[in-house]
N, C-alpha and C positions, 0 to 999 in steps of 0.2 A: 439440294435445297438452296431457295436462295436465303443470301445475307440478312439476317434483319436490320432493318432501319430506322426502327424506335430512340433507338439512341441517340444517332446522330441528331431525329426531331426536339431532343431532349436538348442537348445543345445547342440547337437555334435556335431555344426557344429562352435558354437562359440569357444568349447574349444578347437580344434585341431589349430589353429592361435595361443592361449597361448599356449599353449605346444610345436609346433614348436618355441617360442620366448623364453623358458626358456634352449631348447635344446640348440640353436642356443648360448642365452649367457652363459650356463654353457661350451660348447665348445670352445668359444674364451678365458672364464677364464682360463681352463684349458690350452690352447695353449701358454696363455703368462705366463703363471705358468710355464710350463717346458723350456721356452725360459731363460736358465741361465746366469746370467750376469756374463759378464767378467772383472776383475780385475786387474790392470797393477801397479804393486808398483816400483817408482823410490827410489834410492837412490845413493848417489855419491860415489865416491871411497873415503878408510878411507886415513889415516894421512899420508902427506912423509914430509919430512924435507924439512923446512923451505926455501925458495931462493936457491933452484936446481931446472932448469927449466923443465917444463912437457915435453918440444920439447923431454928431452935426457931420456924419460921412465924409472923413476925411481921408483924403489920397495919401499912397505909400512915401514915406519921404524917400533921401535917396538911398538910405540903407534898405529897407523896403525894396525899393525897385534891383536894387544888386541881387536882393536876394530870391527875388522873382525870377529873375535872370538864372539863378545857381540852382532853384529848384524845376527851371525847362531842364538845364544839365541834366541832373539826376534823372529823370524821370521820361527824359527824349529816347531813351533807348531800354526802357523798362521790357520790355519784353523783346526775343531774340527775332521775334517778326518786325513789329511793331513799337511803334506804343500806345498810351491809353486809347482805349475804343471812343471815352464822354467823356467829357470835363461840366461838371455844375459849379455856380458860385450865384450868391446871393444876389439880391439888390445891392448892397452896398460895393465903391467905388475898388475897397480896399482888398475885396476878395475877387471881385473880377478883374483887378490890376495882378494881382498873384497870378493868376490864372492865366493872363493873355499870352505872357510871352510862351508858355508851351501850347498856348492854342492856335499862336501864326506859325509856330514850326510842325507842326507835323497839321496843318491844314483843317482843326477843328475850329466847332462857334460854340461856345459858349451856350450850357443852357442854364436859362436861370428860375431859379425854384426859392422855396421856403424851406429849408431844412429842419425852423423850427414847429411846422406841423410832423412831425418826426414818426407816426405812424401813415400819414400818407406819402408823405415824400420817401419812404424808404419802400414803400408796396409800390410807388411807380416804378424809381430807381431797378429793384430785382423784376419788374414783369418787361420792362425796356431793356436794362441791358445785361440782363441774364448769358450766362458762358463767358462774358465781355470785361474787361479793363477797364474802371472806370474812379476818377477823378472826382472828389470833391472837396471844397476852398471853402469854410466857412468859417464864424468866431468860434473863439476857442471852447463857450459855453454849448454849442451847439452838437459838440463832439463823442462826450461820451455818452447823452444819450441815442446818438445814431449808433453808435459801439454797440450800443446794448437793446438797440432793436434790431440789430442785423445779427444778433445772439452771439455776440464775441463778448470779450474779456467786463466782466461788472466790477474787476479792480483797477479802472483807470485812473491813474493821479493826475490831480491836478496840473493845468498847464501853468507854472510860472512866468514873471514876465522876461528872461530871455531863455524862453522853451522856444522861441518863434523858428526854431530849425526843426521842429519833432516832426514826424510824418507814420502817422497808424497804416496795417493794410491788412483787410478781412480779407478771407479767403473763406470758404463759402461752398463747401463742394456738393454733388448731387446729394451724395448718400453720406454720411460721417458726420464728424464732430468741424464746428465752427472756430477757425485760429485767429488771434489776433499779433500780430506783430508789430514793434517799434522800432523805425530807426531815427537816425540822425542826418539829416544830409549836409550838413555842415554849416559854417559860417561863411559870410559875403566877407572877403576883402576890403581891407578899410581901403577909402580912396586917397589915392597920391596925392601931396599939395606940390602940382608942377608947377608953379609960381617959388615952392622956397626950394625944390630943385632945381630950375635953371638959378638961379640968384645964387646958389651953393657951388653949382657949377663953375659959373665965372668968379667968382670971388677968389683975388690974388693970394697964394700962399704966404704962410708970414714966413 
């Protein structure tokens, strides 16, 4: 007699159900593998002098400008590829001065928006630069609520007046929970008075 073969059909018949169920979730791994999360970093415009009001758009003084300078630093080699994909900043003088010096180094323009329409400007933002690194310079009132339409953190503290180094960054992924994080990027350098250094210099010992 021959062999019967029922069995064996039995077992190939069991296995093609796991093998479609490993396809299936090796397929959705993969799907949300390449679904790359989006990154939106706020940070406010640097320093102007003291009691001159924002109404009259006033330029970084030179603390300001150092410190524009210290956040290209920081933020020039943000990513191990690159760095930021956009940079936004307002109309005013003092967000697009923050914002230039890392937009001549790594070769970006400047785009400029309303941050304070804060449901449209943030539905452009994620349908533009979705998967993408992206930069935005604005007043410090304009801040948390983008935080909190981008669904990050709704206990943002308030920016004090020398918070001007703080720097937020959503992260934003396909599928999961929205993070917010804060750092510091530090303080600008006071400037040298080279005038009472050479004069110090030469000055005879007693």
């Amino acid at each position: 007699m021959e062999p019967a073969v029922r069995p064996k059909r039995k077992i190939r018949i069991r296995i093609v159900p796991v093998v479609g169920y490993i396809l299936v979730a090796l397929a959705l791994a993969w799907f949300f593998e390449v679904q790359a999360t989006t990154t939106i970093i706020l940070v406010r415009h640097a320093d102007v002098d003291e009691g001159v009001p924002l109404a009259s758009d006033p330029s970084l003084n030179a603390r300001g400008q150092r410190r524009a300078e210290l956040l290209a630093d920081f933020l020039a080699d943000v990513d191990v590829v690159a760095s930021v994909d956009a940079i936004y900043a307002t109309t005013s003088k003092r967000t697009q001065q923050t914002a230039a010096p890392l937009a001549d180094r790594i070769g970006q323009k400047l785009n400029i928006d309303d941050p304070y329409r804060v449901e449209r400007f943030v539905r452009r933002v994620i349908r533009d630069r979705r998967g993408k690194i992206t930069l935005i310079v604005a007043d410090a009132d304009a801040i948390a609520p983008l935080i909190d339409e981008l669904h990050g953190s709704k206990h943002l503290p308030a920016f004090e007046p020398g918070d001007a180094g703080e720097l937020y960054v959503v992260t934003i992924p396909y599928y999961g929970k929205v993070k917010t994080l804060r750092f510091d990027y530090g303080e600008p350098a006071e400037q040298i008075d080279a005038h009472a250094d050479a004069t110090s210099a030469v000055s005879p010992s007693p």
